[in-house]
C-alpha positions, 0 to 999 in steps of 0.5 A: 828402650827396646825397639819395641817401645821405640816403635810404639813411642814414635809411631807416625799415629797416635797409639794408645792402649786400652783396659776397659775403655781407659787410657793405659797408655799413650804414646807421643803422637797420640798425647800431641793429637790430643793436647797433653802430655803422654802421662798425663792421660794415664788412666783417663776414660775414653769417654773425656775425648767423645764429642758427647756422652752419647756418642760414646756411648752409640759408637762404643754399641757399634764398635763393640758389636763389630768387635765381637765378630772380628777383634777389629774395628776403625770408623772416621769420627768427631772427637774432642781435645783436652782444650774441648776443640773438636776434630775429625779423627781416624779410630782403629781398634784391635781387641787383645782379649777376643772374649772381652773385646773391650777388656784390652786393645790397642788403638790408633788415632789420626788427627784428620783436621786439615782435611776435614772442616769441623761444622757444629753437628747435632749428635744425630746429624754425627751419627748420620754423617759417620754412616753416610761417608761409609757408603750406606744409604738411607734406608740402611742407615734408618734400620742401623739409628731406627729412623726412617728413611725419610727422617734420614733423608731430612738428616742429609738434607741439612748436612748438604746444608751446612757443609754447602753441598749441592749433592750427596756424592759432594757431601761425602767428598766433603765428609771425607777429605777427599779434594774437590 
């Protein structure tokens, strides 16, 4: 093994590479994060790891469209292990094929469970969550899920709720790991 394949095989992340948002290939630390074997996700969709379909499916619009301005993307999100557990997890994708930003790419993947309580979210309440913890407001974040502001704001509202946030500055501490 080169020192090359070393790197990829003993990243201090989960690696893995993607053809069309299907597992190409995996490194340990990924396989570990995830619960399997490394050649066990070979040639597995993507899409088996989104706490939903339609998280897979709104986060792959997002992630895309960032793509194509910069072969770049990372967001914190919900994910799912082979046993169905979900967690909280760190994305970073770089595009291979800037043309076809999902055509090939390498992507990282950190498992931040013990920073972050998993709480049982709607798929709107994710996608809220996920926007709020990158600082957006509620009107933007109303014009990015087309809501209004006020829907967004009842979003929030439960959001304090469940993770027992008396503000939004708490919430997003909470949301993001940081300590309290």
């Amino acid at each position: 093994m080169d020192i090359n394949d070393l790197g990829f095989e003993y990243a201090p992340v989960g690696l893995c590479m993607l053809e069309n948002r299907i597992i190409r290939g995996c490194n340990r630390h990924f396989a570990e994060i995830f619960q399997g074997q490394a050649d066990s996700f070979d040639n597995a969709p993507l899409s088996e790891f989104y706490a939903s379909p339609e998280d897979y499916e709104t986060i792959g619009a997002r992630g895309l469209a960032a793509m194509r301005g910069t072969g770049r993307y990372s967001d914190e999100r919900i994910m799912k292990r082979r046993s169905g557990q979900l967690f909280w997890c760190r994305v970073r994708g770089q595009s291979l094929t800037p043309d076809d930003p999902f055509q090939r790419g390498i992507w990282s993947f950190s498992d931040l469970s013990d920073e972050r309580p998993i709480v049982a979210l709607t798929q709107r309440e994710r996608e809220v969550a996920m926007l709020t913890c990158r600082g957006m407001t509620s009107k933007e974040i109303g014009l990015e899920l087309k809501l209004s502001y006020r829907t967004v704001e009842v979003y929030r509202a439960r959001l304090l709720e469940k993770f027992q946030a008396r503000k939004l500055a708490e919430l997003v501490a909470k949301l993001s790991g940081m300590p309290m």
